[in-house]
VOPAGU-2260 file (C-alpha; in pm, 1 decimal, decimal comma):
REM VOPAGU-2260
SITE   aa  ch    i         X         Y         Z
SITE  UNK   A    0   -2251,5    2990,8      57,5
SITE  UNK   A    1   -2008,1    2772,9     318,0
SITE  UNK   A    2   -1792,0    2571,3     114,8
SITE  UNK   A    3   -1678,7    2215,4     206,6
SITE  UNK   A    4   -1338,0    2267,3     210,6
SITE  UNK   A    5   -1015,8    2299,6     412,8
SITE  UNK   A    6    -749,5    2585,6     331,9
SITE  UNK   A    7    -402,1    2535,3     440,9
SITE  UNK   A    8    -165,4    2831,0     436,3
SITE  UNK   A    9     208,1    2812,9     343,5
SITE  UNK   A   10     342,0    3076,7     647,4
SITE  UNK   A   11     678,1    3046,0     484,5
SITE  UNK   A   12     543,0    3190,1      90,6
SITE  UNK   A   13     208,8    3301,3     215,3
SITE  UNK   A   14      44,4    3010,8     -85,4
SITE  UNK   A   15    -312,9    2900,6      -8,4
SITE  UNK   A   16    -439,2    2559,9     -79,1
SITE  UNK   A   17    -787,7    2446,0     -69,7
SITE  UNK   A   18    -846,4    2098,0     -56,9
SITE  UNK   A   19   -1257,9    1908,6     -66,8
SITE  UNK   A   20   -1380,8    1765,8     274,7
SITE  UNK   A   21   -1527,6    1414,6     181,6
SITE  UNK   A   22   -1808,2    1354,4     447,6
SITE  UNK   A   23   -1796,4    1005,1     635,0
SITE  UNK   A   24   -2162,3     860,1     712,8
SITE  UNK   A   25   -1957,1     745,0    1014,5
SITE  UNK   A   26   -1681,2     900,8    1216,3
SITE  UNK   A   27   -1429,9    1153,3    1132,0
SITE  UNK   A   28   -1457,8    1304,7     769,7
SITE  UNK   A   29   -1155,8    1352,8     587,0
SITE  UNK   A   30    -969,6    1631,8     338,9
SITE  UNK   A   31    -870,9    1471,1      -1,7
SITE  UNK   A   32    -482,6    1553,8      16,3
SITE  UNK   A   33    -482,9    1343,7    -327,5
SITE  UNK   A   34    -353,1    1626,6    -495,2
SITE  UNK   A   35     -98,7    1799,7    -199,3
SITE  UNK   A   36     247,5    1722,4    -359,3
SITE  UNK   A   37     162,6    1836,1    -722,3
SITE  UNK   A   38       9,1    2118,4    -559,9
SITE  UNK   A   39     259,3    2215,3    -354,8
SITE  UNK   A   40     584,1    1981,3    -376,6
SITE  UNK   A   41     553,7    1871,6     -33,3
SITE  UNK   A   42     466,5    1563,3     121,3
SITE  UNK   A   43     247,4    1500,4     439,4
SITE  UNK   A   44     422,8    1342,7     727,8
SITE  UNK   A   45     248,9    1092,0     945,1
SITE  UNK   A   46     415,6     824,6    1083,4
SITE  UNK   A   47     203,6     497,3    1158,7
SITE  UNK   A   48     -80,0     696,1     939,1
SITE  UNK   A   49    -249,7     755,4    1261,5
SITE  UNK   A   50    -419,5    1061,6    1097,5
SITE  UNK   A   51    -407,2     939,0     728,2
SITE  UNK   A   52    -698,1     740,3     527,1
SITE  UNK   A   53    -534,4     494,0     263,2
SITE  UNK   A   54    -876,9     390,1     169,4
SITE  UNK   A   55   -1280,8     472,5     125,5
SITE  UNK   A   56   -1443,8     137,8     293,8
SITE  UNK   A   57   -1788,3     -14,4     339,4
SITE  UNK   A   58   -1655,2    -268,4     577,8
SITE  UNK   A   59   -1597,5    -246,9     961,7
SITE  UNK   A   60   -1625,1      87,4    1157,6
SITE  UNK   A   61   -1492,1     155,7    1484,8
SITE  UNK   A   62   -1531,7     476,7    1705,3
SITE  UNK   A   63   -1253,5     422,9    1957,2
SITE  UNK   A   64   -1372,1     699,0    2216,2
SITE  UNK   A   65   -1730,7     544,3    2245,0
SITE  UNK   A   66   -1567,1     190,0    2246,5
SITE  UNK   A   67   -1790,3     100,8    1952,0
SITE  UNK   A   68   -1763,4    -182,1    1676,8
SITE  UNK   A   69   -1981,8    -298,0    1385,5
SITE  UNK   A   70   -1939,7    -478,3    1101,0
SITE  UNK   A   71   -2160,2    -361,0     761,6
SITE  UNK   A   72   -2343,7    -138,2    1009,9
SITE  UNK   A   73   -2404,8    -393,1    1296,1
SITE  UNK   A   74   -2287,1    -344,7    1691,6
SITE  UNK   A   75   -2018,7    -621,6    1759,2
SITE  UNK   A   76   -2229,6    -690,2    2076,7
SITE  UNK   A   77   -2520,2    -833,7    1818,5
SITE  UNK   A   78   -2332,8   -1042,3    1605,6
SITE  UNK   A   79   -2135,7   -1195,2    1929,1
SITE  UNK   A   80   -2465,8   -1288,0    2162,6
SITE  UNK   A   81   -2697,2   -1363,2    1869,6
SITE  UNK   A   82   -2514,3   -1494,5    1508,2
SITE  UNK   A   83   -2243,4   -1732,0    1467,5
SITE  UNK   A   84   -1942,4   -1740,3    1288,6
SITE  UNK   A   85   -2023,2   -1822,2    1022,4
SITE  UNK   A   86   -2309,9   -1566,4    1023,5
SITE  UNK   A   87   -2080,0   -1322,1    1060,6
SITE  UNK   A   88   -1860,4   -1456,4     769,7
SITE  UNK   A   89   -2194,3   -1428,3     538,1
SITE  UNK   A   90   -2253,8   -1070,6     653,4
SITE  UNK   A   91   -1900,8    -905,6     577,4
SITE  UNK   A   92   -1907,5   -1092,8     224,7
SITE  UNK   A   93   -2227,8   -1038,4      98,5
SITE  UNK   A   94   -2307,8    -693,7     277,1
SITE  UNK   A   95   -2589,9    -866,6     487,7
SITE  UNK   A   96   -2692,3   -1158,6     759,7
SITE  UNK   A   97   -2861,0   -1440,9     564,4
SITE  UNK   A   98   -3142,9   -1620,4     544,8
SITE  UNK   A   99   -3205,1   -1983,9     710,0
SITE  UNK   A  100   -3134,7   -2127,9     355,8
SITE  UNK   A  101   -2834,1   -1933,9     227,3
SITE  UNK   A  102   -2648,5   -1994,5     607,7
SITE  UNK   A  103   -2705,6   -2362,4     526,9
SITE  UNK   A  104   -2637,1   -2341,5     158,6
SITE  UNK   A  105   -2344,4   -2115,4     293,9
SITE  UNK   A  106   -2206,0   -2334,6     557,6
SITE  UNK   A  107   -2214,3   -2684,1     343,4
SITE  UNK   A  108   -2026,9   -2480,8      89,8
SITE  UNK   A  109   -1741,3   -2411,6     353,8
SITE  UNK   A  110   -1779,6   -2804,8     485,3
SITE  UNK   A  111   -1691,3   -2967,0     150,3
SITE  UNK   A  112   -1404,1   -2737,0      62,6
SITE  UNK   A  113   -1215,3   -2805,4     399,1
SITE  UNK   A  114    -990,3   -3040,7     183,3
SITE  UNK   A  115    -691,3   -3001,0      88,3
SITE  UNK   A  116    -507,9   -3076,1    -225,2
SITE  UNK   A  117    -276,5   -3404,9    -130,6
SITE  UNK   A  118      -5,9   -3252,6    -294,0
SITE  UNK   A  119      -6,4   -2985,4       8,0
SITE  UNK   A  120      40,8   -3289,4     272,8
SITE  UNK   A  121     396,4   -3310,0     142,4
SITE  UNK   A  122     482,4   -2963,8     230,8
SITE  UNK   A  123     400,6   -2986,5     610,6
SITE  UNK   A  124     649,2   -3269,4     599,6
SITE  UNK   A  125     957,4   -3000,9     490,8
SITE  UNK   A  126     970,5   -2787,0     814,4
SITE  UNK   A  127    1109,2   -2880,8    1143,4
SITE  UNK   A  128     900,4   -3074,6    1419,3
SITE  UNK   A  129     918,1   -2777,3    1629,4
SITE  UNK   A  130     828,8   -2493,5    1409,9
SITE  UNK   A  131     586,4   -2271,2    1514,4
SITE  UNK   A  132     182,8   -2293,2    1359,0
SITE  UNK   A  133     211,1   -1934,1    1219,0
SITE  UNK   A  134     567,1   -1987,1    1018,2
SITE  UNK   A  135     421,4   -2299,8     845,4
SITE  UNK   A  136      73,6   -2170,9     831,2
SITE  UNK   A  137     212,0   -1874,1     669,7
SITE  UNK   A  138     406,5   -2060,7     383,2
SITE  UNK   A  139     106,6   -2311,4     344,8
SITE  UNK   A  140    -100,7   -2060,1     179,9
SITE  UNK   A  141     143,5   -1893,9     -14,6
SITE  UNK   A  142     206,9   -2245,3    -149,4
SITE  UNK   A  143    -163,8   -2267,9    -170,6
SITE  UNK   A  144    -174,4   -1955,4    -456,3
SITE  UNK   A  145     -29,2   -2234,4    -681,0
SITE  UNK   A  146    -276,1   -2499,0    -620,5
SITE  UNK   A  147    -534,4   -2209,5    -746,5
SITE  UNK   A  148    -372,0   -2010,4    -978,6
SITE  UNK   A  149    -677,1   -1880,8   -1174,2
SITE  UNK   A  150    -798,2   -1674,7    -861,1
SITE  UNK   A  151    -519,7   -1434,3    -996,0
SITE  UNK   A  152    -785,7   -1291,7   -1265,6
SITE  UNK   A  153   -1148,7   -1260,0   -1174,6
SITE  UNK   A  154   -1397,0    -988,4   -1315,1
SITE  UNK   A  155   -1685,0   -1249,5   -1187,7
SITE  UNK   A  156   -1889,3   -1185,9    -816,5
SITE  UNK   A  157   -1903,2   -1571,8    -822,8
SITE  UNK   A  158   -1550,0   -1595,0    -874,3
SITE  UNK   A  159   -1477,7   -1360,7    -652,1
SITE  UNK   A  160   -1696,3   -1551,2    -358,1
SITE  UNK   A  161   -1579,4   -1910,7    -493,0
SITE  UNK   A  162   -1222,7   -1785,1    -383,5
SITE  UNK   A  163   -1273,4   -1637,0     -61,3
SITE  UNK   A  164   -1501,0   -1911,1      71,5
SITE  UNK   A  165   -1236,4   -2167,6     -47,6
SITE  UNK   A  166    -958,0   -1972,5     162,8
SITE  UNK   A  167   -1199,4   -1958,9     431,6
SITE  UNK   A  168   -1266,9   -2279,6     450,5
SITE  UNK   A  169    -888,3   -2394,5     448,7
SITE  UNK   A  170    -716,4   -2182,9     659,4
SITE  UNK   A  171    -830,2   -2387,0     986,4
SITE  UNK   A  172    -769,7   -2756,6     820,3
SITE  UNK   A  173    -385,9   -2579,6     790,2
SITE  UNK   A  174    -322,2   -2445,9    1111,5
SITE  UNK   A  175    -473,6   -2779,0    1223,5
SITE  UNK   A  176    -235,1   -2965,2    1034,0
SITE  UNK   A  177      67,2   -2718,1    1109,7
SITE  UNK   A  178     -33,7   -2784,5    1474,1
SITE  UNK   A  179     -30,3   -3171,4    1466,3
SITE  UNK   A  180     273,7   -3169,3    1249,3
SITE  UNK   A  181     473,4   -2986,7    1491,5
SITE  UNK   A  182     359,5   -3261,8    1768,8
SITE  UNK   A  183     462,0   -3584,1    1508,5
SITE  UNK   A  184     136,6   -3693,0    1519,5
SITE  UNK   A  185    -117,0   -3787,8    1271,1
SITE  UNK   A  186    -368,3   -3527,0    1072,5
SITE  UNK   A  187    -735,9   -3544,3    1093,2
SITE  UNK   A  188    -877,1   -3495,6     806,0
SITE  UNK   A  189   -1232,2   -3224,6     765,0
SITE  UNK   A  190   -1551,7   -3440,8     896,1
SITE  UNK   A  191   -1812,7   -3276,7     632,6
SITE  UNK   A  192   -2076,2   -3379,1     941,6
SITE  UNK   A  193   -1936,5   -3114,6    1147,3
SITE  UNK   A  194   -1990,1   -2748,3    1161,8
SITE  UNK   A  195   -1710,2   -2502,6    1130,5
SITE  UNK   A  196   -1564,8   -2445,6    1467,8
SITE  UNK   A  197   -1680,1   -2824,4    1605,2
SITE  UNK   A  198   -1453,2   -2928,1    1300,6
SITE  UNK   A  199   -1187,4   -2747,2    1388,2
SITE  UNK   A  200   -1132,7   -2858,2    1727,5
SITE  UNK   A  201   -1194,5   -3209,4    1614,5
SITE  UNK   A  202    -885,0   -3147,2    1359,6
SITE  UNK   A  203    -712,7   -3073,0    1625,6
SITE  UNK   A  204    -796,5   -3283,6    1898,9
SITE  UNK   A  205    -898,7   -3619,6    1785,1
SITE  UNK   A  206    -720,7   -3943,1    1749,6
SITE  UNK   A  207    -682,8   -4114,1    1397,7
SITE  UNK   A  208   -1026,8   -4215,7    1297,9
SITE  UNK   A  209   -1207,2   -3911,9    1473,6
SITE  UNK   A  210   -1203,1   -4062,4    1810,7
SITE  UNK   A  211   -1150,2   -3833,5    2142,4
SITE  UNK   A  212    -967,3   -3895,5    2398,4
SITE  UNK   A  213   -1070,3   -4224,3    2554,6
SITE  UNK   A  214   -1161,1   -4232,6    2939,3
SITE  UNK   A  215   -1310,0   -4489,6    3192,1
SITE  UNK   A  216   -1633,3   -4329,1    3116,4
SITE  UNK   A  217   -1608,0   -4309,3    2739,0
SITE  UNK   A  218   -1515,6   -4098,0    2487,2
SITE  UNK   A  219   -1481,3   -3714,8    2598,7
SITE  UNK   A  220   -1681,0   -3504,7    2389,8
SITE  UNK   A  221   -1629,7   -3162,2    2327,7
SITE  UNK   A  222   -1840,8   -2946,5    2503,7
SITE  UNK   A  223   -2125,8   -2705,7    2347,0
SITE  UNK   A  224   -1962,2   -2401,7    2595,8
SITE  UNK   A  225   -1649,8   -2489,6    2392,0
SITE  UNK   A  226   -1750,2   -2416,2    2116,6
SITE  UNK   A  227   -2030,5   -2118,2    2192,0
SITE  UNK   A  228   -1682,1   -1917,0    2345,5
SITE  UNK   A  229   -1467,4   -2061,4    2027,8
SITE  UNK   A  230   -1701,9   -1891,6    1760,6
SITE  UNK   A  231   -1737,8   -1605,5    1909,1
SITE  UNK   A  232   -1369,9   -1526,2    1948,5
SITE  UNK   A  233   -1347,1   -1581,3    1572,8
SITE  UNK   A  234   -1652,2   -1354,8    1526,7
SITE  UNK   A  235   -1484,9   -1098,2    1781,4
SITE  UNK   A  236   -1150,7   -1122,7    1545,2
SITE  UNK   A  237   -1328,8   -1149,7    1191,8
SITE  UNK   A  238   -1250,9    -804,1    1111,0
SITE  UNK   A  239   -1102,5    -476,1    1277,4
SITE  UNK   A  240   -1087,1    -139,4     993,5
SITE  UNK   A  241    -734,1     -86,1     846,9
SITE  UNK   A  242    -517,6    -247,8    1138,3
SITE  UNK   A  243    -155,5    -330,6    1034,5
SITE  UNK   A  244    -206,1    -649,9     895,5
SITE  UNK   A  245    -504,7    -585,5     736,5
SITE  UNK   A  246    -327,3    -280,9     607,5
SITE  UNK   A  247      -5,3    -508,0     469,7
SITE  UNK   A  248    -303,1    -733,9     261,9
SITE  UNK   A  249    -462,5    -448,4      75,8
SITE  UNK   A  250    -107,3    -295,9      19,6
SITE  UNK   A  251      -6,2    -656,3    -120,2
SITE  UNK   A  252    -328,2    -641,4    -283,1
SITE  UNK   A  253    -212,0    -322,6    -508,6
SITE  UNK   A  254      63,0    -519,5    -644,1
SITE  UNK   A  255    -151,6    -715,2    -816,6
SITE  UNK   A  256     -31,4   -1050,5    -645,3
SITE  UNK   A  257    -241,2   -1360,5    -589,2
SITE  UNK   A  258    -498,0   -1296,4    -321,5
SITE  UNK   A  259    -387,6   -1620,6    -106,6
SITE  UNK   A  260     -12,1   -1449,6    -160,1
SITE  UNK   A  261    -159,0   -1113,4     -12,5
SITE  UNK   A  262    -339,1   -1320,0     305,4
SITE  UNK   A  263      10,2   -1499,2     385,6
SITE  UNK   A  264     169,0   -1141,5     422,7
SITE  UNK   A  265    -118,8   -1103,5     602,3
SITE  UNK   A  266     -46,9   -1378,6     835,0
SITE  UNK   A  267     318,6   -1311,8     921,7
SITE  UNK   A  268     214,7    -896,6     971,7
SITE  UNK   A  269       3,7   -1092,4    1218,1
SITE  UNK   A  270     261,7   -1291,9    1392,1
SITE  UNK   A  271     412,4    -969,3    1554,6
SITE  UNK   A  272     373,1    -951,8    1935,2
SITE  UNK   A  273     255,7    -578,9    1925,6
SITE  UNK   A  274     -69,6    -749,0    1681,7
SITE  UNK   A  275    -161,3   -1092,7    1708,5
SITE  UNK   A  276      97,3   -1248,8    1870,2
SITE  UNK   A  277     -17,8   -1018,5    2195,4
SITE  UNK   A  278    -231,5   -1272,5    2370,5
SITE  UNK   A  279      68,8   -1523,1    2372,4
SITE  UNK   A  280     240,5   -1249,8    2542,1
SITE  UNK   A  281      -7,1   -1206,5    2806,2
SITE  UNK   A  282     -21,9   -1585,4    2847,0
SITE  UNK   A  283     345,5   -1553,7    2903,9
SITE  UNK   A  284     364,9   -1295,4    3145,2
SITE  UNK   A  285      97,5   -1408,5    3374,3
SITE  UNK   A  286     308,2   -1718,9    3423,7
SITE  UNK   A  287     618,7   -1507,9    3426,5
SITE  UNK   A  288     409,4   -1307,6    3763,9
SITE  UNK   A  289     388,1   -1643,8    3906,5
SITE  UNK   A  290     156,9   -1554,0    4203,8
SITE  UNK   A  291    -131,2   -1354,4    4299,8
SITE  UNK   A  292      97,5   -1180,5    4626,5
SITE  UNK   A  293     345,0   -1071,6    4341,6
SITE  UNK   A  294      71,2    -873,3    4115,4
SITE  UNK   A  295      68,0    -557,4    4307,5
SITE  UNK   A  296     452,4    -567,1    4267,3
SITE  UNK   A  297     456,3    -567,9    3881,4
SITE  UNK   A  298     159,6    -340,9    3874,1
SITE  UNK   A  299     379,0    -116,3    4087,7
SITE  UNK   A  300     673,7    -193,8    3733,7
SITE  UNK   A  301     443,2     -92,4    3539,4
SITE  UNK   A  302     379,9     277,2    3690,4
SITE  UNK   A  303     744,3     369,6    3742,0
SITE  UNK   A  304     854,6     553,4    3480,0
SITE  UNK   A  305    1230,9     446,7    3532,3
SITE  UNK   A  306    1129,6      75,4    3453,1
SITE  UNK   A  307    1100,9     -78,7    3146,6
SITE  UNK   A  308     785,8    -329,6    3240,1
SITE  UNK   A  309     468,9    -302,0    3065,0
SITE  UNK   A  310     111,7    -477,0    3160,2
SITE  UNK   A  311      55,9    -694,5    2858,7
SITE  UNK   A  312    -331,7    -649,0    2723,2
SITE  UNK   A  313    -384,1    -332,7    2865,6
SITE  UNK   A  314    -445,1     -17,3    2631,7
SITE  UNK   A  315    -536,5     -35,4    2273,6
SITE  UNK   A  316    -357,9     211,1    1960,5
SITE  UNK   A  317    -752,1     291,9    1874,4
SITE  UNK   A  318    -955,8     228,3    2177,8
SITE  UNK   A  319    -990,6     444,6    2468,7
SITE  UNK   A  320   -1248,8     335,0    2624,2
SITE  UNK   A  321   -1338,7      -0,4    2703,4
SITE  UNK   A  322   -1280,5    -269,7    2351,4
SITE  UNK   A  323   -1590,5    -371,7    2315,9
SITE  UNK   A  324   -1468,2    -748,8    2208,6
SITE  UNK   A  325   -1291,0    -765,7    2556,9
SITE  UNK   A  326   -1649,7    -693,0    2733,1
SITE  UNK   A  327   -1792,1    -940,1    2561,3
SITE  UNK   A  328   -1494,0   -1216,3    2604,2
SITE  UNK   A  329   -1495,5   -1117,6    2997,7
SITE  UNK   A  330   -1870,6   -1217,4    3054,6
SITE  UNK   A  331   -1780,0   -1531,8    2821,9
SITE  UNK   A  332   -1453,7   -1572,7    3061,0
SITE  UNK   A  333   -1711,8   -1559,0    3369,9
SITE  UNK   A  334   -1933,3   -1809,0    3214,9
SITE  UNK   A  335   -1691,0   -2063,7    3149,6
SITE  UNK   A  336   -1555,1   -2009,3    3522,1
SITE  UNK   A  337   -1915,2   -2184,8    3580,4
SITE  UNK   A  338   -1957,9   -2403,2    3312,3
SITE  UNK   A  339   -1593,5   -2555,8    3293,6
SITE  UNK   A  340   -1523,9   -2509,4    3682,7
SITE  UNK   A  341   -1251,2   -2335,7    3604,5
SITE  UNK   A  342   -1057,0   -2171,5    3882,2
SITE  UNK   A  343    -702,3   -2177,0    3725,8
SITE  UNK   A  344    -392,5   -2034,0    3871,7
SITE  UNK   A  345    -334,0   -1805,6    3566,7
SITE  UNK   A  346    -670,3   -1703,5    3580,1
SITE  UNK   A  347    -643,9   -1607,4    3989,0
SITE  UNK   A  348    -336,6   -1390,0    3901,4
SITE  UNK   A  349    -525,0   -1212,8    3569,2
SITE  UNK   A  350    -854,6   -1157,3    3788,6
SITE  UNK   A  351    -630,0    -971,9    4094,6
SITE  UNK   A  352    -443,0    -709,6    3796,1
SITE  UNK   A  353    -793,5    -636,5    3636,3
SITE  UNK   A  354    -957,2    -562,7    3959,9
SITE  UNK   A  355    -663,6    -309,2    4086,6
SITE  UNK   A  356    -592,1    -169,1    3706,5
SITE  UNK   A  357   -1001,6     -69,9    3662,3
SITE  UNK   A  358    -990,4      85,3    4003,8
SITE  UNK   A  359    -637,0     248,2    4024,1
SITE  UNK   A  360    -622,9     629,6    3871,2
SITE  UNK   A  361    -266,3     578,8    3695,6
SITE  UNK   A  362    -446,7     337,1    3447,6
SITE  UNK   A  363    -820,9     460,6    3485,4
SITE  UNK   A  364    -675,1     843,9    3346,8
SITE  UNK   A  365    -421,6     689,6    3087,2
SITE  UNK   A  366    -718,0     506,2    2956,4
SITE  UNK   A  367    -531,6     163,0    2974,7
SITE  UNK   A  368    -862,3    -102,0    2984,6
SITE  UNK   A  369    -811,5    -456,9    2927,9
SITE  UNK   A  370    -786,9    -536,3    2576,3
SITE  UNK   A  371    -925,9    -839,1    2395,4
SITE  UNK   A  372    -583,7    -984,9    2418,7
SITE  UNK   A  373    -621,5   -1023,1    2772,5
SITE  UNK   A  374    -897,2   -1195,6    2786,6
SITE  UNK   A  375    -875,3   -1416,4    2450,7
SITE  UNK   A  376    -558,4   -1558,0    2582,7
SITE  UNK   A  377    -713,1   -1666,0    2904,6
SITE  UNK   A  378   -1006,2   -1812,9    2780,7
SITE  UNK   A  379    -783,3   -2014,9    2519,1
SITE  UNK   A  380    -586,5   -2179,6    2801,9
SITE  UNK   A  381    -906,6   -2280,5    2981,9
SITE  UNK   A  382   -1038,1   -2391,0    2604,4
SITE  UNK   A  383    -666,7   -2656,0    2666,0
SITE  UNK   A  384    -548,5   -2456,1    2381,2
SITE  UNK   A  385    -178,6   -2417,2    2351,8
SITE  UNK   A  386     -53,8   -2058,6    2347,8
SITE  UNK   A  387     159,4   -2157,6    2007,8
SITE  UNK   A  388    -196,0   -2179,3    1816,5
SITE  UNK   A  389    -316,7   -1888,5    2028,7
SITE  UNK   A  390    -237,5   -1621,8    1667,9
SITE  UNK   A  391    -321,9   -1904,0    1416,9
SITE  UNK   A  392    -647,9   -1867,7    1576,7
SITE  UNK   A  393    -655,7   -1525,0    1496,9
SITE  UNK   A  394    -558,4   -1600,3    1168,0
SITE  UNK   A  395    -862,0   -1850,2    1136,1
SITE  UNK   A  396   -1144,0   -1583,9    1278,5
SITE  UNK   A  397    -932,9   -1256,2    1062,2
SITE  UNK   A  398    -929,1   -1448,9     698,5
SITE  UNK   A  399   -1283,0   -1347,5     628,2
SITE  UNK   A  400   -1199,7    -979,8     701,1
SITE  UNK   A  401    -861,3   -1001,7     502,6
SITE  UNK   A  402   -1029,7   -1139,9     193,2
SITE  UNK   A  403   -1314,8    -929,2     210,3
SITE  UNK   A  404   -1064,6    -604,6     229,1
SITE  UNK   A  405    -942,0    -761,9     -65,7
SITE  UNK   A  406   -1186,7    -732,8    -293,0
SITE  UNK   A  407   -1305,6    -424,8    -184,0
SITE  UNK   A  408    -957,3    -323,9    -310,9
SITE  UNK   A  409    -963,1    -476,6    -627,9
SITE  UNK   A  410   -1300,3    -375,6    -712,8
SITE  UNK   A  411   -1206,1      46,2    -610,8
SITE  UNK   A  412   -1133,6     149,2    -944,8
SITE  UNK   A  413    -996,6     431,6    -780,6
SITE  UNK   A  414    -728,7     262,2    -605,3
SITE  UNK   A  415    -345,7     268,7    -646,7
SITE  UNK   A  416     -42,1      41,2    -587,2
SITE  UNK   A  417      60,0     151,6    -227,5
SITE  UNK   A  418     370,0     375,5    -202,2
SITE  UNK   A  419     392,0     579,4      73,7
SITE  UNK   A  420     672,6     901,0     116,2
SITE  UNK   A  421     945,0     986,7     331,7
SITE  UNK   A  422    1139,1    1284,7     481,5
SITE  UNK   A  423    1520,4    1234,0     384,9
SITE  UNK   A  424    1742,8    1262,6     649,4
SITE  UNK   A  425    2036,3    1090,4     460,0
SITE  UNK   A  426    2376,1    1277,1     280,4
């Protein structure tokens, strides 16, 4: 009978090992190495684990060749064009999309704990004018763990769910705050009146007392398209498998350490410019380009070999076909062209390098698409978003998939405190 198994041979001592194939219901299967060192007193060696599985999840899957996403077993292109947000956040907590009553039930939930503690207010006050939204969102919710200490031990599924939708809920009234504080200006507190995403932009837009900007025709409201393309960039980043950060949360998580401790590391993993931190950088280079008649000279940069330049938002470490997210976020980038009449400089220059990279064989063979940083950033500058709160954003639409990796983790009895190997070099 055909065994499911894998047998590695030792060439140097002619040893055998056979090791169990655990099946996948999606994608690649894997061999249990669990065993490998006391079998053999070697280690595996795989740096950036791009062939290793640190975990058995029910979560998000993602076939990179097909360019396919889903969370709990749902395309990405479903939950974008026909749930919200907060839909979404339902789904990758409780396993399924809810009903009409438990979205509302749901959603008031994450209205009325929006507030924070007034103890917190006196934090925002101890960093610089200037610092940037991620460094003081970042130390906001470790300083949050003490606020809510008793998250620290749960055995309870409503404990469990009372904690995540209470980080969930936070996270944007912080990086709203963490924004205004590093303008001077006043917060806005939640509005319990307002959904999710509305509220956020409120919190960060609005005068004292809620007002908007003021013109000779009234007040200016924000616009329905606004927030339609806002939600479903946080949908689009509410999860993505066992990405670094996501990766530096459950390995946080194995310590045992508070869970709003594990989502800060979370948060600053994110920060990097190789992770979340990329759509600044394509923000920045697009400006740094300067001019539609000098894109076909940096596009030439970015084919030498001899020169150091590289096409921010092109390529992806899992995708090689086109990210799904970034199809989506260019027909929402086409829409708001019409809706906003936007016509942008930035947008002019970004428009000229997708056409010529999607046509030209040196990226078309190398597989380097446009990722969903390149298109994220774009549509938050034509959303008047400023590229410092570009990654808090991503921190906003990832905390439901952080927390919800969480307790995965801490319900896996068989999982381990995280302690990867290494191949000495040293004397």
């Amino acid at each position: 009978m055909k065994k499911n198994t894998a047998t590695l041979i030792n060439n140097n001592t002619g040893e055998t090992y056979e090791y169990d194939i655990l099946e996948a219901t999606r994608g690649p299967s894997v061999v249990d190495m669990r065993t490998f060192f006391q079998d053999t007193g070697m280690f595996t060696y795989d740096p950036g684990y791009t062939s290793t599985a640190g975990c058995e999840s029910a979560i998000t899957f993602i076939d990179g060749t097909k360019g396919e996403l889903r969370y709990k077993g749902i395309l990405i292109e479903d939950l974008a064009n026909k749930h919200s947000y907060m839909e979404t956040c339902y789904l990758l907590l409780n396993g399924s999309l809810p009903s009409a009553e438990e979205l509302n039930n749901f959603d008031l939930e994450i209205r009325h704990r929006a507030f924070l503690h007034e103890g917190m207010r006196h934090l925002f006050n101890a960093f610089p004018d200037n610092a940037h939204p991620m460094a003081t969102l970042s130390a906001s919710v470790t300083a949050l763990a003490t606020f809510y200490n008793d998250h620290i031990d749960m055995d309870k599924e409503e404990e469990y769910l009372e904690m995540a939708h209470r980080i969930i809920s936070k996270i944007p009234t912080i990086a709203a705050f963490a924004y205004r504080h590093s303008l001077g200006i006043p917060f806005i507190q939640p509005d319990i009146d307002l959904p999710f995403t509305k509220n956020f932009l409120t919190m960060m837009r609005a005068y004292p007392g809620g007002k908007m900007h003021l013109c000779a025709n009234g007040h200016e409201e924000i616009k329905e398209v606004e927030i339609r393309a806002l939600d479903t960039i946080f949908s689009l980043h509410a999860d993505h498998e066992q990405n670094a950060s996501t990766t530096v949360v459950r390995g946080v998580a194995s310590t045992g350490a508070h869970p709003y401790v594990a989502i800060a590391a979370g948060i600053a993993a994110l920060w990097g410019r190789a992770h979340g931190g990329a759509n600044e950088s394509v923000i920045a280079q697009l400006e740094y380009i300067g001019s539609v008649d000098k894109v076909e000279e940096f596009i030439a940069k970015a084919k030498d070999p001899n020169d150091n330049f590289k096409l921010m938002g092109f390529g992806h470490r899992v995708y090689k076909n086109f990210d799904p997210r970034a199809k989506i976020l260019k027909k929402l980038q086409d829409e708001l062209k019409e809706e906003l009449n936007l016509d942008s400089h930035l947008m002019e220059i970004a428009a000229k390098i997708e056409k010529i990279a999607l046509s030209d064989d040196y990226f078309v063979s190398r597989k380097l698409y446009p990722n969903i940083d390149f298109y994220s950033g774009i549509i938050l500058t034509a959303l008047k978003i400023p590229t410092t709160m570009f990654t808090p954003i991503f921190v906003i639409g990832r905390t439901v998939g952080w927390i919800t990796q969480w307790i995965e983790f801490k319900k896996d009895k068989t999982s381990k405190i995280a302690r990867p190997r290494q191949l000495y070099r040293g004397e």
